[in-house]
GULOFI-790766 format. One record per atom (N, C-alpha, C, O): x, z, y negated. Coordinates in steps of 0.02 Angstrom, whole numbers, plus 50000, padded with zeros to 5 digits. Layout:
REM GULOFI-790766
XZY
...
END
This chain:
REM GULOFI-790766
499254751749844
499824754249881
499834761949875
500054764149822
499704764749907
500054771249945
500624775149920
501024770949899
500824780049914
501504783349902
501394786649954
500824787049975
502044790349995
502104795550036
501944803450000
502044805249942
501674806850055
501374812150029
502114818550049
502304819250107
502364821650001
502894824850034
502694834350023
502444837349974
502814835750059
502814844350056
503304845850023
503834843050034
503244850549971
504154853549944
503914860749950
503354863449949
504624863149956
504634873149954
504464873249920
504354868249885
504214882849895
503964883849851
504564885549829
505074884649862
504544888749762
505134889649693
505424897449756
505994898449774
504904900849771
505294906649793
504764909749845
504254913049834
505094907449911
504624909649985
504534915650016
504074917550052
505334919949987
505334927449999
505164931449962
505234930349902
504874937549986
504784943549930
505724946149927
506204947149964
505464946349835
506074950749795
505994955249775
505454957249797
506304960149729
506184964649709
506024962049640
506244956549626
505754964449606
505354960249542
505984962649469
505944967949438
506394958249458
506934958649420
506834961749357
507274960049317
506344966349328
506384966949268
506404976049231
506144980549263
506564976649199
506964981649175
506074987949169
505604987649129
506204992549226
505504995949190
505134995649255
504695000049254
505134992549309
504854990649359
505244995049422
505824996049438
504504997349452
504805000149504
504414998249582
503804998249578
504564997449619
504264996449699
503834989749684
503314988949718
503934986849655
503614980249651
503974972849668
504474971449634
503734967849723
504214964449755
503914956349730
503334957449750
503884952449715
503564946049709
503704938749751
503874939749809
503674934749740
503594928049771
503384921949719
502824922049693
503714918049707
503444911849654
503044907549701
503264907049758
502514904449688
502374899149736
502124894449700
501664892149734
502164891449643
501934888549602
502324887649540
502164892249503
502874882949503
503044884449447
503224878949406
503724875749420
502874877549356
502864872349317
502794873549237
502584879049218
502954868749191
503124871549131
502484874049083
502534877349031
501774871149119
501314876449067
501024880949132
500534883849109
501094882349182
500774887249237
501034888149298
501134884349345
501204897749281
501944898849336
501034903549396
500534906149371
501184902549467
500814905949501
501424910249545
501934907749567
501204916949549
501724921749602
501324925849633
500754924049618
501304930049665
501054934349705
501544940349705
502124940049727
501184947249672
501654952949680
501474956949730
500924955749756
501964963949759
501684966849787
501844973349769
502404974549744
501354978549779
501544985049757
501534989949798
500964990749821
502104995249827
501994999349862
501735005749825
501715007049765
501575009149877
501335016949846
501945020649777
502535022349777
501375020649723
501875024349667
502235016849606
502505018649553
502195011749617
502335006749588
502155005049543
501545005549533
502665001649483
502384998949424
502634994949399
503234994049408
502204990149350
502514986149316
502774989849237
502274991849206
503424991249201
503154993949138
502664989849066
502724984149046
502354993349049
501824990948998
502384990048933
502744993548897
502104980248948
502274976248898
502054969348881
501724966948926
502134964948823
501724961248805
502194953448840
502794953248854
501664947648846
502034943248841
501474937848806
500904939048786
501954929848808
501924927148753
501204921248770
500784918248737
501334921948819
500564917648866
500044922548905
500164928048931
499564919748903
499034925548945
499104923149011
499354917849029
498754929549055
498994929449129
498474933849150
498354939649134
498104928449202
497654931549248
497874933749294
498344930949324
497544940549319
497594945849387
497204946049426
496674948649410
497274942849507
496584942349554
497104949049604
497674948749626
496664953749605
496914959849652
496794956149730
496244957249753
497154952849763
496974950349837
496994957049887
496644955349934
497154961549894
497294966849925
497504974149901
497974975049863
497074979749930
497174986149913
496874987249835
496364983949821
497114990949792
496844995049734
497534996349704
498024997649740
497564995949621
498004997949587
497385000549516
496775001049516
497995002049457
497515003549408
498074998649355
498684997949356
497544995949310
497814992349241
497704992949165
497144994449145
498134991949127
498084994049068
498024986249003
498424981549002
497584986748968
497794980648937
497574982548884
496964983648877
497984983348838
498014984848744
497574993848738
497154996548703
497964995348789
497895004048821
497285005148829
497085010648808
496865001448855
496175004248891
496395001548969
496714996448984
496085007049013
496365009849082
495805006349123
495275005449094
495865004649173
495265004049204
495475001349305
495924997349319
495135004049347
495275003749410
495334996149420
495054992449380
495764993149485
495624984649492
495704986249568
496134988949603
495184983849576
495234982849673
495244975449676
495234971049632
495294975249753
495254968049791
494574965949772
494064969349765
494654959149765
493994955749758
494034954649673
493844949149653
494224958649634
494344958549564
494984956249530
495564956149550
494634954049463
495174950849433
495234952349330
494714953249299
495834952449298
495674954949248
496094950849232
496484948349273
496064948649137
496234943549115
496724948549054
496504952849016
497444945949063
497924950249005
498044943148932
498484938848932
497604944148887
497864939648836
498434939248801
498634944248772
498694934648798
499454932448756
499674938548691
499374938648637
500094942148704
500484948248656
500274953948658
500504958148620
499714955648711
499474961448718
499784964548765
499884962948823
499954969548734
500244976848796
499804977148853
499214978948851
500194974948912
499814977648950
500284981049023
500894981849022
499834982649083
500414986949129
499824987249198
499214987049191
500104987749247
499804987649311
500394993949334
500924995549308
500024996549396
500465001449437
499735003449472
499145003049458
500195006049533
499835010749586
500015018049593
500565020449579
499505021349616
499365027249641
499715030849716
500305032449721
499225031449767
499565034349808
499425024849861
499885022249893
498915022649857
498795012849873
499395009749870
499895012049842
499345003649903
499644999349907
499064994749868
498454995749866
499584987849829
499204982649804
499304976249807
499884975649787
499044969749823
499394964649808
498834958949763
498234958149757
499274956949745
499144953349658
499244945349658
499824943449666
498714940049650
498904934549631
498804934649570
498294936949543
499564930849526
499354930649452
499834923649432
500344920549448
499374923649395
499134917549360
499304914949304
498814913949268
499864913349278
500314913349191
500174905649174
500284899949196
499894908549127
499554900949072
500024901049006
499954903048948
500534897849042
501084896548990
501004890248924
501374889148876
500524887748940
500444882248889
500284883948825
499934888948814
500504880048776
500264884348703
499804881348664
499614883948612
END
């Protein structure tokens, strides 16, 4: 037997402004959220940042669009489209843009 196959919204369909204290020109979207792996999509306009800080699960960064630069346990390094960088669990880390625009699928591996 069969079950019906149902579509549900995602957790959050519009871009927001990304709620967190330290953050500037950065807008997101949840599309994915479950209790060991949240997926969102950010976006960054010209001059934007996330502020550099740690969290408690690691979280992959696939740059889908444009160029930003990222920081993880303060080594710097460029991230374009096509690339992706991996922030491990309690390490400082920080994304922001330049004079670019960027957009970001990322990836939170909340499981412990």
């Amino acid at each position: 037997m069969m079950g019906k196959v149902l579509a549900a919204p995602v957790p959050r369909a519009e871009w927001a402004p990304l709620p967190r204290p330290g953050c500037r020109g950065v807008e997101f979207k949840v599309l994915l959220q479950q209790p060991a792996l949240v997926i969102a999509m950010l976006r960054f306009g010209p001059h934007s940042t996330i502020d550099e800080h740690a969290a408690a699960f690691a979280v992959d960064v696939i740059c889908l669009d444009g160029a930003g630069t990222v920081s993880v346990g303060g080594e710097v390094a460029p991230l374009r489209a096509g690339e992706s960088v991996h922030w491990p669990a309690s390490r400082p880390h920080c994304l922001w843009t330049d004079d670019s625009t960027m957009t970001t699928l990322m990836v939170e591996h909340r499981a412990n």
